[in-house]
RONU-847969 format. One record per atom (N, C-alpha, C, O): x, z, y. Coordinates in steps of 0.05 Angstrom, whole numbers, padded with zeros to 5 digits, always signed. Atoms other than C-alpha are relative to their C-alpha. Layout:
# RONU-847969
XZY;...
***
This chain:
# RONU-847969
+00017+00000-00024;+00000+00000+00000;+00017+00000+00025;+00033+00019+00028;-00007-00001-00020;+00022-00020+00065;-00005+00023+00026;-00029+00028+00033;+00005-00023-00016;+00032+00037+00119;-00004-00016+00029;+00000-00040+00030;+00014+00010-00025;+00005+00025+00198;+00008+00025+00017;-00005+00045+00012;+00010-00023-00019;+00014+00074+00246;+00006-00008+00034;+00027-00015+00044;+00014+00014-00017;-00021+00059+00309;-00006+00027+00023;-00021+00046+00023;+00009-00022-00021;-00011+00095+00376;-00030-00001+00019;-00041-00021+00028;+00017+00001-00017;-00067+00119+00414;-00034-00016-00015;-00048-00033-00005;+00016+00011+00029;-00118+00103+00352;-00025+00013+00011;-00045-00001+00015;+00027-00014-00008;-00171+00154+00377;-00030-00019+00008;-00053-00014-00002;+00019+00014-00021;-00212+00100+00426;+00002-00029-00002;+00017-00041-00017;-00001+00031-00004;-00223+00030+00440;+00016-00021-00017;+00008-00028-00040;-00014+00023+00024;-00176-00021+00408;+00021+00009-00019;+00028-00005-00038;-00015-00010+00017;-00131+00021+00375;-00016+00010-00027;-00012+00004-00051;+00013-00007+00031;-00188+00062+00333;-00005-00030-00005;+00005-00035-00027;+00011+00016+00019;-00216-00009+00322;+00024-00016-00007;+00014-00034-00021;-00017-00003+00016;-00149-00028+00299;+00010+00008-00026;+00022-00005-00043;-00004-00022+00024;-00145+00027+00250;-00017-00006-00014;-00010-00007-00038;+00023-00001+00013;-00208+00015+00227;+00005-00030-00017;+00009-00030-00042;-00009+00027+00008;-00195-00066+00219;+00034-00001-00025;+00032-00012-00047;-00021-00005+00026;-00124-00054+00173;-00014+00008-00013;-00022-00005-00032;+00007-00010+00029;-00158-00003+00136;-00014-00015-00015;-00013-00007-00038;+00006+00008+00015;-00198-00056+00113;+00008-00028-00010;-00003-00043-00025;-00030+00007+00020;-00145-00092+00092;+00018+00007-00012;+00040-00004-00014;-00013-00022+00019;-00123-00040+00050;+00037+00013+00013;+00058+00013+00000;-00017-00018-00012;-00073-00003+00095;-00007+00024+00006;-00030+00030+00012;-00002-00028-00005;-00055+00068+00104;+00006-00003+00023;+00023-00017+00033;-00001+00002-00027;-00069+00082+00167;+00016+00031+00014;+00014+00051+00000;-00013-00027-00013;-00029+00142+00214;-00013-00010+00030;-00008-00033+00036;+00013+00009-00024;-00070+00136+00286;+00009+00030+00019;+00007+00052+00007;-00013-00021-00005;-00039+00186+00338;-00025+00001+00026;-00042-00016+00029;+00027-00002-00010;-00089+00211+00390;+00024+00019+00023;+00047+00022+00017;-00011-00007-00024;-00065+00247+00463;-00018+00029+00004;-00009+00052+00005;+00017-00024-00006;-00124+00291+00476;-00030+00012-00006;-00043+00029+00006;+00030+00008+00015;-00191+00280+00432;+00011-00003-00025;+00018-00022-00038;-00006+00005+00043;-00175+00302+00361;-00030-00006-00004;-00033-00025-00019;+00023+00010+00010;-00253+00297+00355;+00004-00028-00009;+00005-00036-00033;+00000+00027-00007;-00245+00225+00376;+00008-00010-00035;-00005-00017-00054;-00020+00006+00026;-00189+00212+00320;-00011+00013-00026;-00006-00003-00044;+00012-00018+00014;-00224+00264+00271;-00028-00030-00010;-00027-00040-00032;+00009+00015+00004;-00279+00211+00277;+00000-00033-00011;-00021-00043-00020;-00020+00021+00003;-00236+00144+00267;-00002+00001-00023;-00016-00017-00033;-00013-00012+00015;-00210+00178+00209;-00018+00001-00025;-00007+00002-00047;+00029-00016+00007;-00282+00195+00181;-00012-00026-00004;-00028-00027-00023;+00015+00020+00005;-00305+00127+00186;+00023-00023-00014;+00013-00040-00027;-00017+00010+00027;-00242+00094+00147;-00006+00009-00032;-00014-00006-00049;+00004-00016+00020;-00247+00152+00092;-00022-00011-00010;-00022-00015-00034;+00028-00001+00019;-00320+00134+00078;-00003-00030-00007;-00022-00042-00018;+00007+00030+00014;-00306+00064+00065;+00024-00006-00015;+00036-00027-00011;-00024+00005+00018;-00252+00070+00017;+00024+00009+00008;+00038+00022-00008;-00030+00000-00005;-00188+00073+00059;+00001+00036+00002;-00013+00056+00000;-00012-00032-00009;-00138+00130+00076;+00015-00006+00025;+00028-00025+00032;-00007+00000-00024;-00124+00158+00142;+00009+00024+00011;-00003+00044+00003;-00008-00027-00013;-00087+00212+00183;-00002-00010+00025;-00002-00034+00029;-00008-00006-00027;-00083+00229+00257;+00010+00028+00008;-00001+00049+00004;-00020-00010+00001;-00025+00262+00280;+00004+00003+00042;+00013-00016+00054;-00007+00004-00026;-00023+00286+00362;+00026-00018+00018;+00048-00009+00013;-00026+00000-00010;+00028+00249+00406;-00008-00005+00026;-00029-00016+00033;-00001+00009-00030;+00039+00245+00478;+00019-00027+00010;+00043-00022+00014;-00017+00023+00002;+00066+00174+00490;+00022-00005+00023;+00039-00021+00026;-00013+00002-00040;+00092+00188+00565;+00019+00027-00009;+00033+00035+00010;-00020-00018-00006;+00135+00249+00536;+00015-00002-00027;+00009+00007-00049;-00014+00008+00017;+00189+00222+00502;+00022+00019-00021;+00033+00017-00043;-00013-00026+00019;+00222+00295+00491;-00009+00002-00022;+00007+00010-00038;+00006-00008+00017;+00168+00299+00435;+00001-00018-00025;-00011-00017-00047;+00011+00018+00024;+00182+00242+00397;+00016+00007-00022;+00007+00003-00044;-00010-00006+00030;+00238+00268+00348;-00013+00025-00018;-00005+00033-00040;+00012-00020+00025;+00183+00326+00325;-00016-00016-00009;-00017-00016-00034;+00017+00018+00009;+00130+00271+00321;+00008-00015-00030;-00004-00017-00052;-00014+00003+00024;+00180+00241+00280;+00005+00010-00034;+00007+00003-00057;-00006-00023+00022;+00191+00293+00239;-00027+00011-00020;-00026+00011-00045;+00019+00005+00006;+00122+00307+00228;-00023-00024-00008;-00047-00022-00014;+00016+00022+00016;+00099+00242+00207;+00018-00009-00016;+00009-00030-00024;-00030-00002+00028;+00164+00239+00154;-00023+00021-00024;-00030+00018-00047;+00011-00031+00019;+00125+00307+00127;-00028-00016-00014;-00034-00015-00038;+00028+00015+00002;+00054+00261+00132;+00008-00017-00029;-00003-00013-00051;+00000+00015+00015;+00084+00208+00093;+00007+00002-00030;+00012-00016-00047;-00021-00006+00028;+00111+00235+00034;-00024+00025-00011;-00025+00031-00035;+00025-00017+00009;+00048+00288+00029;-00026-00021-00015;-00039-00021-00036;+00027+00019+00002;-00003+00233+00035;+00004-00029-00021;-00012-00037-00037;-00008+00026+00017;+00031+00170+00002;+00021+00009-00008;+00030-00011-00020;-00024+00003+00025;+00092+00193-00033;+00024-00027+00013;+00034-00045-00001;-00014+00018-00013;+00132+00153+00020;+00021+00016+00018;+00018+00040+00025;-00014-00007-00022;+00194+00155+00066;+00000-00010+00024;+00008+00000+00044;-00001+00011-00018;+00185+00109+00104;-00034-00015+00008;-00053-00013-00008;+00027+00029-00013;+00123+00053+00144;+00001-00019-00002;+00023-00023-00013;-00002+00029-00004;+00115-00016+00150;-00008-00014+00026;+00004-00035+00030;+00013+00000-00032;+00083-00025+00221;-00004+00018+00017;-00021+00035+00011;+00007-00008-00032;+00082+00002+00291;-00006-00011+00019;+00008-00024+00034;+00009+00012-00018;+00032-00015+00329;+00005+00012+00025;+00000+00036+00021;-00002-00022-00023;+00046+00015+00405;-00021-00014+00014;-00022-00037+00022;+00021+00013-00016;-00014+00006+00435;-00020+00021+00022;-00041+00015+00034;+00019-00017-00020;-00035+00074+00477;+00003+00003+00025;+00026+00010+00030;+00001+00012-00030;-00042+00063+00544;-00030+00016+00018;-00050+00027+00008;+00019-00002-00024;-00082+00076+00615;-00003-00016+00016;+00017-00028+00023;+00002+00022-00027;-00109+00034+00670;-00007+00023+00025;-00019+00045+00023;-00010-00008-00026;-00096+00051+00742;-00009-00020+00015;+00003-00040+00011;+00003+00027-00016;-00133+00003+00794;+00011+00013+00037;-00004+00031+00046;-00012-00010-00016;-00091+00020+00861;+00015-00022+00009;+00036-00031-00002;-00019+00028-00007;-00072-00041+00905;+00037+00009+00011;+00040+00033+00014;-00029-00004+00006;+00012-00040+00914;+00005+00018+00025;+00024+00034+00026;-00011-00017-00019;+00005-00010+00984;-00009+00036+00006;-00004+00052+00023;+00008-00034+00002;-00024+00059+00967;+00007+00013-00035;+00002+00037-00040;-00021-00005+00018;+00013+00064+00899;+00012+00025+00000;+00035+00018+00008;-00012-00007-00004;+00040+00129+00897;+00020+00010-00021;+00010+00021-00041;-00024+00006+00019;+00111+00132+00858;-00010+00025-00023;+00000+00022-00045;+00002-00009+00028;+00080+00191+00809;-00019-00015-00011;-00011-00021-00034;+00017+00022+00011;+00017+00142+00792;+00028-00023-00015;+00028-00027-00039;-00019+00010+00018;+00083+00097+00777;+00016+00005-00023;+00024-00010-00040;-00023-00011+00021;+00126+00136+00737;-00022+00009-00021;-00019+00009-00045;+00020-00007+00031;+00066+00158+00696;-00013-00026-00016;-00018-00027-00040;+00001+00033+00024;+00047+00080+00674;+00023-00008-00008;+00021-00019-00030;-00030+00004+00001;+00122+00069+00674;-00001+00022-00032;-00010+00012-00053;-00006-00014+00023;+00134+00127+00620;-00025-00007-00021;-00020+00001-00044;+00019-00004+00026;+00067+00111+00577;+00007-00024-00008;+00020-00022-00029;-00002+00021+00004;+00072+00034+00577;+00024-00018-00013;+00022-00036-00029;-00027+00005-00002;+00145+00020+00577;+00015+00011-00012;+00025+00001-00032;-00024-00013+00007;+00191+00070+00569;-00012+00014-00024;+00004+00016-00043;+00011-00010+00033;+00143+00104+00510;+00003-00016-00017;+00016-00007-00036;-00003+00019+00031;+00142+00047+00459;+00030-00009+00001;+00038-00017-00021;-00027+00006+00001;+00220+00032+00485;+00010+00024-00021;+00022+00016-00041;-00016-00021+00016;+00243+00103+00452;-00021+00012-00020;-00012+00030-00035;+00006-00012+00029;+00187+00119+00403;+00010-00029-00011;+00030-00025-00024;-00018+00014+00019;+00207+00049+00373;+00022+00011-00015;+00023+00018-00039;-00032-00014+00001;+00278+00075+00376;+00000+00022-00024;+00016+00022-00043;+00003-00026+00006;+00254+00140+00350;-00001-00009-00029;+00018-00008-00044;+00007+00013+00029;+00217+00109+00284;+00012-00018-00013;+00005-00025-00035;-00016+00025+00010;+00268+00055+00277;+00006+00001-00038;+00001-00013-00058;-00009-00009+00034;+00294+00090+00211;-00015+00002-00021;-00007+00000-00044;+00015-00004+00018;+00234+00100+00183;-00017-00023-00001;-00038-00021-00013;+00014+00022+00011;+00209+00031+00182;+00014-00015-00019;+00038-00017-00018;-00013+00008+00020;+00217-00007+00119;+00012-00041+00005;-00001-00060+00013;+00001+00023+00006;+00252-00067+00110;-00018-00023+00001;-00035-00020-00016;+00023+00027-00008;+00208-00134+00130;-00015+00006+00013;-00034-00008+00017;+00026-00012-00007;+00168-00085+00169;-00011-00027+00025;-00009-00051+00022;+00016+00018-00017;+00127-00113+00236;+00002+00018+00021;+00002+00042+00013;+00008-00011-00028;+00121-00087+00311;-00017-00012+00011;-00013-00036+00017;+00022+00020-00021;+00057-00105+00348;+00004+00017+00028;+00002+00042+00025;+00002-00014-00036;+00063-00080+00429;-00026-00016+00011;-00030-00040+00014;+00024+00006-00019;+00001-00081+00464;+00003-00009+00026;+00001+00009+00044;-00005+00015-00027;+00012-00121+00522;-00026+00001+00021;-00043+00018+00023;+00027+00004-00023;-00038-00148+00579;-00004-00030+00001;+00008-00044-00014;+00002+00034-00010;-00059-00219+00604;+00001+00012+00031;+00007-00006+00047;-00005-00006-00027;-00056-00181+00671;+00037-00012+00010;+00048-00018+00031;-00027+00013-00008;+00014-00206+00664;+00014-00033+00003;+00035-00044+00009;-00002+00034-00004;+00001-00280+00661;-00018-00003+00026;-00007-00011+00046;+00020-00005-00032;-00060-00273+00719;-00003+00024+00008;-00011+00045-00002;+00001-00028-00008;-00049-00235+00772;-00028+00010+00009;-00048-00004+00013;+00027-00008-00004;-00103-00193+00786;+00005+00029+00022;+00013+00051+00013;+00002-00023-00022;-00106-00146+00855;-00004+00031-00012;-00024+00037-00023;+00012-00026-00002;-00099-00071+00849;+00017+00010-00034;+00018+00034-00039;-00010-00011+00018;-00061-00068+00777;+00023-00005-00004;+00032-00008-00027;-00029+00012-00005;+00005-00085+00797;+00018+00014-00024;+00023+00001-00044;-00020-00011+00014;+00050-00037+00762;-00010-00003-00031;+00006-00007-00050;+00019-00006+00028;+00000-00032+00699;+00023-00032-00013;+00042-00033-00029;-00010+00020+00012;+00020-00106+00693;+00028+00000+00005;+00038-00009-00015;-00026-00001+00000;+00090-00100+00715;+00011+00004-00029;+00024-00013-00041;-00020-00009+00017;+00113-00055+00656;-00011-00019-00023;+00003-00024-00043;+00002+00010+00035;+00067-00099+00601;+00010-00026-00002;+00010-00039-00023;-00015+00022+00004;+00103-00158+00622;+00027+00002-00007;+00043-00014-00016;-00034-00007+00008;+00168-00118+00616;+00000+00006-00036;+00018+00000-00051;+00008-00003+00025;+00133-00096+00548;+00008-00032-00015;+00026-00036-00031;-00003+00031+00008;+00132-00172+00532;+00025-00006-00009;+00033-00011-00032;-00032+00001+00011;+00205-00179+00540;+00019+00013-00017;+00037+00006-00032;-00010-00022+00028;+00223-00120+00501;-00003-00006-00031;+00012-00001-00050;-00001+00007+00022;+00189-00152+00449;+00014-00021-00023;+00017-00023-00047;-00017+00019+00017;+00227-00209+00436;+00036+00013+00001;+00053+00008-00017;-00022-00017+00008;+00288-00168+00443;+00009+00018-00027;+00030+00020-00041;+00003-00013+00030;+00266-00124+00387;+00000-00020-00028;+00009-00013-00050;+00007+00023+00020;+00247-00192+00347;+00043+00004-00003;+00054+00012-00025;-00021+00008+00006;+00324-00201+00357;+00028+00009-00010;+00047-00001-00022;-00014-00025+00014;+00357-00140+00348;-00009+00012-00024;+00006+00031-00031;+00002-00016+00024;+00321-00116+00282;-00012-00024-00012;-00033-00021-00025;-00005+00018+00018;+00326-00188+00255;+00016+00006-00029;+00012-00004-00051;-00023+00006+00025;+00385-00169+00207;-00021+00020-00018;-00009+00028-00038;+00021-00029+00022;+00324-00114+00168;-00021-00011-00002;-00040+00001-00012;+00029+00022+00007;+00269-00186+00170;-00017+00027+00011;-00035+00033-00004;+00028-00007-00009;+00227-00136+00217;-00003-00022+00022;+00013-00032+00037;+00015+00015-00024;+00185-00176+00259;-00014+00011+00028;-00032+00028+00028;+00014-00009-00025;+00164-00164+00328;-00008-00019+00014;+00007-00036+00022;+00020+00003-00013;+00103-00188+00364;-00024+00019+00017;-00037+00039+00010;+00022-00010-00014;+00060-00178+00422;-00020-00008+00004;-00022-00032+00000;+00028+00014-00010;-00009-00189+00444;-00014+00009+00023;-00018+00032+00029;+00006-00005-00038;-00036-00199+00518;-00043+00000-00003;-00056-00020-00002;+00018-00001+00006;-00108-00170+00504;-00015-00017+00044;-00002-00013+00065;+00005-00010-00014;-00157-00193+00561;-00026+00013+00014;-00025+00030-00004;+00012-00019-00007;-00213-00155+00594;-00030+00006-00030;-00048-00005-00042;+00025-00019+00032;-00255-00111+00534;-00009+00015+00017;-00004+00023+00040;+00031-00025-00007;-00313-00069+00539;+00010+00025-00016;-00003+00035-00035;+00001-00023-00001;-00274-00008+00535;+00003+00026+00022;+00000+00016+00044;-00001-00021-00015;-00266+00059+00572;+00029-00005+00014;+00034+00015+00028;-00020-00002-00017;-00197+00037+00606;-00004-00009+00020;-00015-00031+00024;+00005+00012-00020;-00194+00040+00671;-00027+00005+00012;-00034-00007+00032;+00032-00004-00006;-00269+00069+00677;-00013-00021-00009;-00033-00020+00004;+00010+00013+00001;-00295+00007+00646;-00013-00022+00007;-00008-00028+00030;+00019+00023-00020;-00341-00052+00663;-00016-00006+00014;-00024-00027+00006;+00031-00006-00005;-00401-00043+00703;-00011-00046-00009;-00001-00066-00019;+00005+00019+00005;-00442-00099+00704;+00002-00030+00006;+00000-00053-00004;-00002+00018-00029;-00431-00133+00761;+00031-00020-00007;+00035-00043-00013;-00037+00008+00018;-00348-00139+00739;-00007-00021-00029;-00005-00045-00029;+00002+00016+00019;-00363-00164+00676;-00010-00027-00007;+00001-00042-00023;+00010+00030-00005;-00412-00227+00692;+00027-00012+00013;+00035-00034+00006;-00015+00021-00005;-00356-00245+00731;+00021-00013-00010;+00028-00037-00010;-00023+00002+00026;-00301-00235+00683;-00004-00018-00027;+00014-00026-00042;+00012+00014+00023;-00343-00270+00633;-00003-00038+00009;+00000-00059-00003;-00006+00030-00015;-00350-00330+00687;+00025-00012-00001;+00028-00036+00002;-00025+00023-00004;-00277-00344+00684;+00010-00004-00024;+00034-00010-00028;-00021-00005+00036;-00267-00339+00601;-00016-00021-00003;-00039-00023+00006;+00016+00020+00010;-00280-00409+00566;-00023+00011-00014;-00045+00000-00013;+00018-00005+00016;-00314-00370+00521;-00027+00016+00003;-00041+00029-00013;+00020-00015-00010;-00364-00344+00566;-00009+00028-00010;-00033+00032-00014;+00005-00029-00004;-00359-00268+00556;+00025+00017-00005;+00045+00007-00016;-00022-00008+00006;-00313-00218+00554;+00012+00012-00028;-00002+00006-00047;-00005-00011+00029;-00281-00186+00493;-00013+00023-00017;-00014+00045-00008;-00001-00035+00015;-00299-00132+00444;+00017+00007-00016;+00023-00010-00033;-00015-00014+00013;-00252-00085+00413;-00001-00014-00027;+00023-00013-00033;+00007+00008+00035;-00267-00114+00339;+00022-00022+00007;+00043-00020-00006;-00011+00016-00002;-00236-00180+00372;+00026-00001-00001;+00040-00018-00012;-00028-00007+00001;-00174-00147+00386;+00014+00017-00027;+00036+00016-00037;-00005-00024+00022;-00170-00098+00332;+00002-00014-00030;+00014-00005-00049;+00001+00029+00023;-00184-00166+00280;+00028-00011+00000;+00044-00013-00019;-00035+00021-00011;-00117-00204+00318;+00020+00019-00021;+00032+00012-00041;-00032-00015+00008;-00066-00143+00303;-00006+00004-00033;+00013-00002-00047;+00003-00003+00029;-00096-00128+00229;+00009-00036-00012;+00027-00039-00029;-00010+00027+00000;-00086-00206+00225;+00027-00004-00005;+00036-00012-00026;-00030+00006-00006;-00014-00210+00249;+00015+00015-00026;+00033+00005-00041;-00011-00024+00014;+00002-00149+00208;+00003-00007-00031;+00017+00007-00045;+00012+00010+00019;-00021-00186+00148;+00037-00023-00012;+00057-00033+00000;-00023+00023+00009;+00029-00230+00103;-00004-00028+00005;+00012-00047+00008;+00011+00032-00009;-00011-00290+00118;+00017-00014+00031;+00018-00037+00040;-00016+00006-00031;+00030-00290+00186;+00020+00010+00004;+00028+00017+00026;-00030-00011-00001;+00096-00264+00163;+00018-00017+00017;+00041-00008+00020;-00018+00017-00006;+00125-00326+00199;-00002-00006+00028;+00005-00024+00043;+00004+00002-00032;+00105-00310+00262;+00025+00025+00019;+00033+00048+00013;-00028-00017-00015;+00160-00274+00305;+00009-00009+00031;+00014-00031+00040;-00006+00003-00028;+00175-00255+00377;-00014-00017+00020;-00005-00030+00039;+00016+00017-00020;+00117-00286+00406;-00024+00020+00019;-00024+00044+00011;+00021-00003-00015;+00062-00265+00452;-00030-00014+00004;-00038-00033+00018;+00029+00012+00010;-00006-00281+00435;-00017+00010+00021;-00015+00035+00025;+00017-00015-00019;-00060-00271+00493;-00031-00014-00016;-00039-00036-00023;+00026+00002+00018;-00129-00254+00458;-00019+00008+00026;-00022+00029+00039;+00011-00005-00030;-00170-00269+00516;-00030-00021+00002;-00048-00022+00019;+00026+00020+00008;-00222-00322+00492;+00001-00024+00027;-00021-00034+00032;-00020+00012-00013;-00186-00365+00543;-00015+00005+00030;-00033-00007+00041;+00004-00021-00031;-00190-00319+00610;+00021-00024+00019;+00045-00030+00016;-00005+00017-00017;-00180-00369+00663;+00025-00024-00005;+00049-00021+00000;-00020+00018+00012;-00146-00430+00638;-00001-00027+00016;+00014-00046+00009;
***
């Protein structure tokens, strides 16, 4: 059985992530920030349809905690599956911030900066050892970083820096056949960012060929996809799952 473990799993595209592998027969690990209910429930709705699942707290913006995280999901794996190691890391927990560039203030920066960026740079790092051979990296990216869009400057800053990281990683943990890919989700009907009202969304839906915007399933389908052997031959790319958001 293939292992998964998927930051920020609790909510929106990550639980439906978790949810989408598990039913592709992966063991799922989903890490959650501040809603064990949330994750508790994730967890609850894998379990009852066959799969297996843990959630494991992490704070993605405080990188001091990642060698216990570590350590504690070493303990996970070898309780739960009789393993040392994973096969995928998805980094995908994140916040939205809408704040045009001239009222920005540098802790609003350093706190998308440390969740977006610099978190999946050193938990990568962190879990490096414990991914297996041929494994896979998916980074949750944006399409905010192909169109700009007023008011989320930095958000998109770091997931375009995210982007580049990824083909870096594609090239540096070539010699161990792991693969690294990202995907530039764009606007879902979830809770980031406060959401869609209604008004936002007709319009958001006006500029997608596919006349509406995303749901979580759409995204959470892609990365269980990628993750999949059927697309082992994909590497160091950037995929924007956007139902083609202004083209």
């Amino acid at each position: 059985m293939s292992i998964v473990i998927i930051t920020g799993g609790s909510r929106g595209l990550g639980a439906s992530a978790a949810i989408e592998c598990a039913k592709k027969g992966m063991g799922v690990v989903l890490t959650y920030k501040s809603n064990p209910d949330a994750a508790a429930d994730v967890v609850s709705v894998i379990e009852d349809e066959g799969g297996k699942a843990v959630a494991l707290p992490l704070d993605v913006g405080d990188s001091a905690s990642f060698p216990t995280f570590r350590d504690r999901l070493l303990q996970i794996l070898r309780e739960v599956w009789d393993r040392s190691d994973f096969d995928a890391l998805v980094n995908n927990a994140g916040y939205g911030l809408y704040n045009p560039i001239a009222t920005v203030t540098e802790e609003e920066f350093d706190g998308l900066y440390r969740v977006h960026l610099k978190g999946p740079f050193f938990l990568t790092q962190a879990l490096l050892p414990l991914i297996a051979e041929g494994g896979h990296i998916v980074n949750v990216a944006s399409a905010t970083s192909r169109v700009a869009t007023a008011g989320v400057a930095p958000y998109a800053s770091f997931k375009g820096g995210l982007q580049v990281l990824t083909r870096y990683m594609a090239k540096e943990f070539g010699d161990r056949r792991i693969r690294a890919n990202s995907i530039a989700p764009g606007a879902i009907k979830t809770e980031l960012g406060g959401g869609l009202n209604d008004e936002f969304e007709a319009l958001l839906a006006s500029q997608t060929a596919l006349g509406r915007v995303g749901e979580p399933e759409d995204v959470g389908r892609m990365i269980a996809s990628l993750l999949s052997d059927e697309n082992r031959w994909i590497n160091a790319q950037n995929i924007e799952v956007a139902g083609g958001y202004i083209i």
